[in-house]
Steps between C-alpha positions, in 0.01 A plus 500: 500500500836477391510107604207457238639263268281657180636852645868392455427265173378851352792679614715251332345523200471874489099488509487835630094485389440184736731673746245783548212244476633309768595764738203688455273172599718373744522882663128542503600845291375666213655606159473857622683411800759329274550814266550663868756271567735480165447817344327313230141656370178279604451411105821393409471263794181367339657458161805310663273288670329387179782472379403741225858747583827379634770647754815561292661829648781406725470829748065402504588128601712639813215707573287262512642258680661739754159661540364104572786470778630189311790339680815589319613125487194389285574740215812473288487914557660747731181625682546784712572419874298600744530763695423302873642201625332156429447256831487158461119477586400757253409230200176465730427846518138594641406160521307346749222763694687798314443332176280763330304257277353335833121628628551793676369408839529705852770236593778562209422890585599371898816344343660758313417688790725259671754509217544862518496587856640162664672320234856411519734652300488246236153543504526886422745487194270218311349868409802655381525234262142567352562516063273717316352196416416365818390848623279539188313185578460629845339808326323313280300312787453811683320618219274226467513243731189489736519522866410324787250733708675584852233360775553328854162425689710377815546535869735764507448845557324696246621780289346833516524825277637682811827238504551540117439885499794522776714218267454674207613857666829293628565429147436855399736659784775243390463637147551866618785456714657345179439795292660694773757330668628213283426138548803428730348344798130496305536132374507320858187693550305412188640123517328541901159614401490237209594231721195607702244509204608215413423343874132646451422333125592184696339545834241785466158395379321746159296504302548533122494889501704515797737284358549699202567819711805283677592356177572893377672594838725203466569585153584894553690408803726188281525812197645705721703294735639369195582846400686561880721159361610661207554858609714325788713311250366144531402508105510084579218492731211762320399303222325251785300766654375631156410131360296485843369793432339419207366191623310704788407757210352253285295319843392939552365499159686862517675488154698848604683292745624281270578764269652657812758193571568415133594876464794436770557230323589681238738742722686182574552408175671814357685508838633149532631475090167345353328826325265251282341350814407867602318612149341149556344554824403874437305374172366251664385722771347732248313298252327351860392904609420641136124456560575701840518890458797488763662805274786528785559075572561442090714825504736363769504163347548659206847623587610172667450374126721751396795493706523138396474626128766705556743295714402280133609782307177527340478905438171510340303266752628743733377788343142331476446396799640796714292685214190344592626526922508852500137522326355300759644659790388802343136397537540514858368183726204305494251388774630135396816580488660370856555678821867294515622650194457894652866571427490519107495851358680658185813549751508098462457485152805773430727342709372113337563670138875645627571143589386349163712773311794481730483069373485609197826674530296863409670700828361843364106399468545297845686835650154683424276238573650452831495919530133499456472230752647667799243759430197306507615188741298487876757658691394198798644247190837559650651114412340555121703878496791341592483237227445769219762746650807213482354407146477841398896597640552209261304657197724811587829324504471301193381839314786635623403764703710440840399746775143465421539092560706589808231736622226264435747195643490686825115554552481124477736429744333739687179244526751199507552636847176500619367181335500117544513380165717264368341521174637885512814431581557267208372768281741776674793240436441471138490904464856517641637242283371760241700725656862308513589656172437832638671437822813755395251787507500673875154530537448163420791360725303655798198357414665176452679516858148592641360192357760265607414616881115512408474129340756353801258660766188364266662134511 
């Protein structure tokens, strides 16, 4: 896109209007996606467009062209840098059979597959690399692209409900040894048993219904190996399991899948240092369920919207949406809300809100947030405790309130012990640097010495 010759002729001339026109037609996105993407409301878009309002405000230009992922060198501006290395190859980012705006056939789902399992390493971080507006286009066709049906009439052997009944329970155990163990040595699993669905959309003969089943399986299983790549620390390689993911979603016709992916998605976003990419998934995500009533699926996706609000600094989106989370969760579940997503309860949604406040640089409301979570969290969630017990020793710290940070510090140590999670570990590293200016303070020396022999023996 940024080759287009009328792209760069209206960058040169500061025609911010045929800038969005372009962009949006040449990105197969809508203005909605665009107001998304720049901060900028859906009907001032349309005005600039027409040409009927102008761009004038120096800090709303940035914005704008920051939120486009404009190379720096086109624009007589200094955009922010991103926050992850650009390769050489990226300029042809999702092209070819991961091009989103291509049919969405059985064989591109085979390829990403490929991409995400087998790839090389090249391969893997064309994902890092994904702008929000290349991963809003990939949205965007989710949402409304059709797909090819999944059927093979052939010679090879034929897929029965038994098979898929015993490949959808491997998913499910793989998903409960996460919640319980960390993903450590989970990710060579799930990146097995995809490599093997895979083998059966190519070899096994279905029929359309049959296909559709296999189509979800692959799609759970990608979600959540994706989610054993992250947790492990390979924040690189998960975005290609969750854009296969949604291609095997959209061929399942099961739109909580794809809400399912796009809401890790999200957690990758406000992880890796691109927040707006996460409140552009989980909206995305949501505006495909709301004729669902899937009280608890909107509820969690509703506060993957909001920890990219806050890592924004947007206080009163935060407030809304975990507003409208706890609600929903309130309502309890419903029969159509999915058996994958059996972990979210009110504990979730406290310890989701102490995060958002604790971004928001509010250490007192996160210290009771994450308070009421403890109470109410699964006590088999023991990776998810651990997470809210280091951010909650950081509430304590930066409130000021040393021994109850070192006291909570050490309970999530405790569980750094016992679990394989990298994703942990990073989060028990940035409590101690909250600690550093404490470090004088006995109690917090010890707990600092612990640590150092804890994180050694972790890495």
């Amino acid at each position: 896109m940024w080759r287009d010759i009328e792209v760069r002729e209206a960058l040169v001339a500061w025609d911010f209007g045929q800038v969005s026109r372009l962009v949006r037609q040449r990105g197969s996105l809508r203005q909605d996606d665009m107001a998304q993407l720049t901060g900028l409301s859906q009907a001032f878009l349309s005005m600039l467009e027409s040409g009927a309002r102008r761009l004038t405000n120096i800090d709303k230009i940035v914005e704008f062209l920051a939120g486009l992922g404009v190379p720096a060198e086109l624009v007589p501006l200094p955009l922010p840098r991103p926050t992850f290395a650009l390769s050489q190859p990226s300029a042809d980012l999702l092209a070819g059979d991961l091009d989103p705006v291509l049919p969405w056939t059985a064989a591109r789902m085979v390829s990403a597959l490929s991409t995400a399992v087998g790839g090389s390493a090249m391969d893997r971080r064309h994902f890092i690399t994904v702008s929000g507006m290349a991963l809003t286009a990939f949205v965007h066709q989710w949402g409304t692209a059709e797909a090819v049906p999944l059927v093979r009439a052939a010679q090879g052997s034929r897929l029965t409900n038994g098979l898929l009944d015993s490949l959808q329970h491997t998913t499910d155990s793989l998903r409960i040894m996460d919640a319980s163990t960390g993903s450590g040595t989970l990710a060579e699993l799930g990146d097995a048993h995809l490599a093997f669905l895979r083998r059966l959309v190519q070899q096994a003969s279905y029929d359309e219904a049959t296909g559709r089943r296999l189509a979800a399986i692959i799609a759970d299983t990608a979600i959540q190996t994706g989610w054993f790549t992250f947790d492990s620390g390979d924040h690189d390689g998960t975005p290609g399991y969750l854009f296969a993911a949604l291609r095997a979603a959209k061929a399942s016709g099961d739109i909580r899948l794809g809400a399912g992916a796009l809401s890790y998605l999200a957690i990758h976003g406000y992880s890796t240092g691109a927040p707006r990419n996460a409140v552009v998934a989980a909206r995305a995500a949501r505006e495909k369920i709301k004729h669902l009533d899937a009280p608890a699926l909107e509820a969690m996706l509703l506060t993957r919207q909001a920890r990219g609000h806050a890592k924004l600094g947007e206080q009163q989106e935060v407030i809304a949406t975990l507003g409208q989370a706890a609600e929903l969760c309130a309502r309890g579940r419903s029969e159509h809300d999915p058996h994958w997503l059996y972990w979210i309860n009110t504990g979730e949604i406290h310890g989701q809100s102490g995060s958002c406040y604790l971004d928001l640089g509010e250490p007192d409301k996160a210290v009771a947030s994450f308070a009421q979570a403890r109470k109410e969290l699964n006590p088999a969630e023991q990776r998810t405790r651990g997470l809210f017990l280091s951010r909650a020793a950081s509430a304590h710290i930066r409130e000021g309130d040393v021994d109850a940070g070192c006291a909570t510090a050490c309970e999530a140590l405790d569980l750094a012990e016992q679990l394989q999670s990298a994703r942990l570990n990073e989060h028990i590293e940035t409590m101690l640097r909250d600690f550093q200016p404490v470090s004088h303070a006995p109690y917090a020396r010890e707990l600092l010495e612990r640590a150092a022999v804890v994180m050694g023996t972790r890495s």
